[in-house]
C-alpha positions in Angstrom: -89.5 118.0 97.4 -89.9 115.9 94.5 -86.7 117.1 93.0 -84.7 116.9 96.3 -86.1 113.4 96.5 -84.3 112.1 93.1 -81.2 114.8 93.6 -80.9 112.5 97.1 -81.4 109.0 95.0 -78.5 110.2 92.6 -76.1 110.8 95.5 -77.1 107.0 97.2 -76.4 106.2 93.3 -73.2 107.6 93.2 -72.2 106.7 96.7 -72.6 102.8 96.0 -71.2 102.8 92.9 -68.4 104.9 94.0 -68.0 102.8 97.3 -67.9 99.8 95.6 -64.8 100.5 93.2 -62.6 102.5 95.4 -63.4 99.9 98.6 -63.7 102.8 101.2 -66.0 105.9 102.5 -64.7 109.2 103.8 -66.6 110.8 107.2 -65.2 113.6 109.1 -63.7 113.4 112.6 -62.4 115.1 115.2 -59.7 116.0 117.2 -61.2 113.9 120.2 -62.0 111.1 117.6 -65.3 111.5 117.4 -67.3 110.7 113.6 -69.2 114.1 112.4 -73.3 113.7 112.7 -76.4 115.8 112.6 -79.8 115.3 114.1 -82.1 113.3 112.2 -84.4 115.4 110.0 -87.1 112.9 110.3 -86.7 110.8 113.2 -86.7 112.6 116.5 -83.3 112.1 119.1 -81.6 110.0 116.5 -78.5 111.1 114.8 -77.5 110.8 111.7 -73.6 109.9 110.7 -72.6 111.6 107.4 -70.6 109.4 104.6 -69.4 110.8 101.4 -67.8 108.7 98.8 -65.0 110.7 98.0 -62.6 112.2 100.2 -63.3 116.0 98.2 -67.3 115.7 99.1 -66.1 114.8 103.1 -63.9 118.1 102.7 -66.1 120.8 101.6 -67.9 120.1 104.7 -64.9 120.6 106.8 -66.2 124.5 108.2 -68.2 126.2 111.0 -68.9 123.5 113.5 -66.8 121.4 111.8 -63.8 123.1 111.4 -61.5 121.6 113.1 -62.7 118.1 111.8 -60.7 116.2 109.1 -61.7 113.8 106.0 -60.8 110.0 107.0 -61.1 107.3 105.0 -62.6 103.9 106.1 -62.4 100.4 103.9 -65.4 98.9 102.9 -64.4 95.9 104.4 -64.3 97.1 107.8 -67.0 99.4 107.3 -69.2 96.6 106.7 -67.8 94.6 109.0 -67.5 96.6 112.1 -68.8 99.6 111.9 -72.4 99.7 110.0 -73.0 96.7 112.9 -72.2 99.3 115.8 -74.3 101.8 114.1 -77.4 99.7 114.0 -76.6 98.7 118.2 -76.2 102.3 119.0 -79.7 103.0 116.9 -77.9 105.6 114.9 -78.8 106.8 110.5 -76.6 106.8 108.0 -76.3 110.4 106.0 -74.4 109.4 102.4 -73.1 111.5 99.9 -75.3 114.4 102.1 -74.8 118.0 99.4 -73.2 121.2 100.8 -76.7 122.0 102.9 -76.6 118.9 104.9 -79.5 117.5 103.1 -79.9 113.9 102.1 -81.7 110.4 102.5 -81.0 108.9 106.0 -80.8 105.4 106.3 -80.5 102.7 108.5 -77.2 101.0 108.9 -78.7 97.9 108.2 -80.4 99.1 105.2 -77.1 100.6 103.7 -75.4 97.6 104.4 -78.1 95.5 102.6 -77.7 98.1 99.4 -73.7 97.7 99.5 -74.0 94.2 99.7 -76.4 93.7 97.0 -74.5 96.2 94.4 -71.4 94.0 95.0 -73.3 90.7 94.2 -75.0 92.4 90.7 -71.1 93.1 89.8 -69.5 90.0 90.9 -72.5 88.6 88.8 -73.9 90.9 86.0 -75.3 88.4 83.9 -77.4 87.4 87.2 -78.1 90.9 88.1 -79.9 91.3 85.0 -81.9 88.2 85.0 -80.1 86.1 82.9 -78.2 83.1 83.6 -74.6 82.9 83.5 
């Protein structure tokens, strides 16, 4: 579990940092429009909407039930904006950078938003970030 733990961390790692430079986040969605999600593997009835940072992690994922879902790109900027804040209203987790078994941390929106948020501030201010002044 321990190892799942910090293989999970790595992919919230590489999911902000990865966010952060390209500006966007890739989900599946369907034909009807609707954003791929899984039950929540710790919270019961809640749903968990699955974000990858790149638009060939989204892909892999695009079989069985999901087949005839697509990768789709959001910006950050409305991502942020809009939909993280309908997220939190409708109670719903956040799945990112989930690996090929559908296995990953599960966060709030609000929590996500908070980690986006505060990995843009430590590179729009490094010197800060680090504890020093600029």
């Amino acid at each position: 579990m321990l190892q799942d733990l910090a293989a999970s961390e790595e992919n919230l790692a590489r999911f902000i940092e990865r966010v952060q430079r390209d500006r966007q986040v890739w989900g599946l969605i369907s034909p009807a429009g609707e954003w791929a999600f899984c039950p929540s593997h710790g919270e019961k009835d809640t749903h968990v909407l699955v974000f990858w940072s790149a638009r060939a992690y989204a892909a892999r994922h695009v079989k069985e039930g999901w087949s005839d879902y697509e990768a789709k790109s959001l910006g950050l900027d409305f991502f942020l904006g809009r939909f993280l804040r309908v997220m939190h209203e409708d109670g719903l987790l956040i799945g990112p950078n989930w690996d090929a078994h559908l296995c990953g941390l599960e966060l709030s929106a609000f929590d996500l938003a908070r980690r986006l948020e505060e990995a843009a501030n430590q590179s729009a201010h490094p010197k800060l970030a680090n504890g020093q002044p600029g």
